[in-house]
C-alpha positions, 0 to 999 in steps of 0.5 A, a space after each residue: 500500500 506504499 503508494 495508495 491512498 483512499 477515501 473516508 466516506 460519511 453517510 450524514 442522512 440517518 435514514 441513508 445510514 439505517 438503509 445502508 446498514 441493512 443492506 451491508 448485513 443482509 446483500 453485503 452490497 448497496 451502491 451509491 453516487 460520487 463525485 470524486 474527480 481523481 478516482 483511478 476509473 479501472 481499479 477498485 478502491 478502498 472506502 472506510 465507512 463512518 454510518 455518524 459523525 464519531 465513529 468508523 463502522 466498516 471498510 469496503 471494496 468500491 468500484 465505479 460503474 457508470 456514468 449518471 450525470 455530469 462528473 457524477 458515478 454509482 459506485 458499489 461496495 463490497 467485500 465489508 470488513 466491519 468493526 466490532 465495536 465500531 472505531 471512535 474517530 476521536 481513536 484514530 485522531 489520537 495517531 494522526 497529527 491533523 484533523 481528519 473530518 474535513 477528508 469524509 466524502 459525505 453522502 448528502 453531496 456525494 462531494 470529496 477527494 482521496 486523502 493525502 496518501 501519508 494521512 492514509 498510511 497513518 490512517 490505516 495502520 492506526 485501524 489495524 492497531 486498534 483492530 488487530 483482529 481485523 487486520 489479515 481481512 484489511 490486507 486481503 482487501 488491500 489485495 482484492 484493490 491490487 487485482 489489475 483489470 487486465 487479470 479478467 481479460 485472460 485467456 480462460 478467464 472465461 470458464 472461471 466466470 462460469 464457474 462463478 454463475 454454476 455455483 451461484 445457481 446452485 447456490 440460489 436453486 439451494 435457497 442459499 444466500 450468494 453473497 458468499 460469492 463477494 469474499 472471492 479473492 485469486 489465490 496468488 493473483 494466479 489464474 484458478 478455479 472459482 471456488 479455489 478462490 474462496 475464503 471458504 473453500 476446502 480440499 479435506 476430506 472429512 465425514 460430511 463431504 465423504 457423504 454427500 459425494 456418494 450422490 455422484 456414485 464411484 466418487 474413488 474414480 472421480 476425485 483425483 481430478 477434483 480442484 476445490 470443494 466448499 460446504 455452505 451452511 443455512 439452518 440445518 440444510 447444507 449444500 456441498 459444492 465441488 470442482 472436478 477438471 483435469 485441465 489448465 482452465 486456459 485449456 479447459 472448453 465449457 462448464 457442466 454444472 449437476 446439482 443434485 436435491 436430496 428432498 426430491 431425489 432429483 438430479 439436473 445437469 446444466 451444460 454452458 454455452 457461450 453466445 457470441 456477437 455477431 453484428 448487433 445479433 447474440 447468437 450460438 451455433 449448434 454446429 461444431 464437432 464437439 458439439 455433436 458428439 455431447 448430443 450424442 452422449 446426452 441422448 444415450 446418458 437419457 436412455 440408460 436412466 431408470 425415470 419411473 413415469 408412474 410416481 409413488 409419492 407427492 415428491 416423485 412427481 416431475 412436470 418434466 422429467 429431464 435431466 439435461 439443460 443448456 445455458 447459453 449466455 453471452 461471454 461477461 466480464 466478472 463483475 467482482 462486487 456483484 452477486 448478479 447472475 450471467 442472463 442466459 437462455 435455459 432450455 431443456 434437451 428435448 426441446 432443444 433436439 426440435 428447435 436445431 432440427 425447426 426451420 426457425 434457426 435457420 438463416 438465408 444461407 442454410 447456417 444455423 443459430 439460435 438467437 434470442 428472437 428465434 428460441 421460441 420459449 426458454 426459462 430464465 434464471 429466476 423461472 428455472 431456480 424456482 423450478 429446480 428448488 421445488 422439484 417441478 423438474 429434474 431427474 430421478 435417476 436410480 443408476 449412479 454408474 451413469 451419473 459417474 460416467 457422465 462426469 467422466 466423460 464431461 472431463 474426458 473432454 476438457 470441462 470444468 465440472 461443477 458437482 453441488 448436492 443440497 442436503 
């Protein structure tokens, strides 16, 4: 931090302050406007969050999004570091030599500028003093701030942002809270798995994990390949995730995500498409080698599961009893203080199988590509996490060597595969 300096931001409205502390505890995120003329616009920046005039409440990552009005920006915070109790200004004042009221930016005109980079070190450490229980998480975002934009324009870069959306499906589909996402920092500054970048991702093995991999079936021919695996908790219910890939992500070509829901026996598999731009068109073409040889491996997949068309009970029953869904969405740039999911087109592979073979995809040239305005009908990522998390759809699925062999084969051919299991 030898040649940083950031800003002290004071929220001087009460019911602001009563509106940002809510979401801080419950979105871990909220935005806001400034007018700061001397902001670095491609990296992120370090707040220290005063909710009064007396006392310093949190530290958080700030980027700035987009333009609003003339020199005016919305800027999101996140990745919080909080201080229990808060820090006494009058505390700080202590370390430094001058005033530092006169630095806040407050939140009333959105008006201010960095503080003078000695006052900031000054600053700083004296926070670290005080807290010193806080201070491995000031470093860490101190880290997250050093992330240079170029970090997320390279080569496999992409696949790790799909790995972010599979999880933050399963997390949603599992009714879980994603802001856990938030607190992602690249292990090293390295290109590496998404959930390898999580504070609470573990590579043990223990009693919990050992059970939830048996959804999976013969998880011995399996886990030699895993990369990360997390367990997040919510009351009683737990939702293990993990990473299987044999490859460099900068060689790794998609993203297969299996969820599997206990409560209905039910298993999903979502398989990544990229869509790319074609003039002002989002598009995907369903053409390639590799493409065909995955239809060809899901259809036989769906031949050998035992699915029971006459359910036993309330829980068995499927409005569609499917289990393979693609996802296409465009390539994104990860937006690290955002929990948002990529916006995409779901739909299931029986459906899939009559739009490729309909005449609606079809172009002037006889090429085919599905658009947005040529799908017809698809679920979106709202639709399709209620439907999953309420059993209307998904697979119940009694053979698990088929279950095994399809993770086999998405890694055989380069995939990052996510594996979750709600519990």
């Amino acid at each position: 931090m030898s040649n940083y300096s950031g800003y002290l931001f004071l929220v001087d409205e009460a019911q602001r302050a009563r509106s940002i502390e809510e979401h801080i505890h419950q979105d871990k995120t909220f935005t806001d406007t400034i007018s700061a003329l001397d902001w670095q616009t491609k990296q992120a920046e370090i707040f220290f969050i005063a909710l009064n005039g007396w006392s310093i409440h949190c530290a958080a990552l700030v980027r700035r999004r987009r333009r609003v009005a003339t020199q005016k920006y919305l800027i999101r915070f996140s990745n919080f570091v909080e201080f229990e109790p808060a820090i006494s200004i009058s505390e700080i004042q202590d370390h430094l030599q001058r005033q530092i009221k006169h630095y806040f930016i407050h939140s009333s005109s959105g008006m201010g500028s960095r503080v003078p980079l000695e006052t900031w070190q000054i600053f700083f450490d004296a926070v670290k003093k005080l807290r010193r229980n806080k201070s491995s998480d000031l470093d860490r975002l101190d880290k997250l701030r050093e992330q240079q934009p170029d970090f997320f324009k390279r080569q496999g870069f992409e696949i790790v942002v799909h790995e972010r959306d599979a999880i933050n499906l399963a997390l949603r589909m599992a009714g879980f809270d994603q802001s856990e996402l938030l607190d992602w920092n690249p292990p090293d500054g390295e290109l590496a798995p998404f959930l390898c970048g999580l504070r609470g991702a573990i590579l043990k093995e223990d009693q919990m994990i050992n059970h939830d991999t048996k959804v999976f079936g013969d998880w011995t021919r399996i886990k030699d390949d895993q990369v990360g695996t997390a367990i997040f908790q919510h009351d009683k219910e737990r939702l293990t995730v993990m990473n299987v890939n044999r490859h460099d992500l900068e060689e790794t070509l998609g993203v297969d995500l299996l969820y599997y829901l206990h409560k209905y026996e039910s298993y999903v598999m979502v398989q990544y498409k990229r869509m790319t731009k074609e003039g002002k068109v989002l598009c995907y073409r369903p053409t390639d080698k590799s493409y065909r040889r995955e239809i060809q491996r899901m259809h036989d997949s769906e031949r050998s599961f035992q699915i029971d068309k006459h359910p036993f009970t309330l829980n068995e029953y499927r409005l569609h009893p499917g289990v393979f869904y693609f996802k296409l969405c465009p390539a994104e740039i990860l937006e690290p203080t955002s929990a948002d999911m990529i916006p995409g087109i779901y739909l299931p592979l029986d459906y899939w199988k009559i739009l490729v073979d309909s005449s609606n995809i079809t172009g002037p040239n006889e090429g085919k590509r599905i658009t947005y305005e040529n799908v017809g009908r698809y679920f979106n990522n709202t639709f399709f996490v209620e439907l999953v998390k309420t059993g209307w759809i998904g697979s119940m699925v009694s053979a698990k060597d088929v279950i095994t062999k399809i993770i086999q084969e998405s890694i055989e051919n380069k995939k990052s595969v996510i594996l979750a299991a709600k519990n």
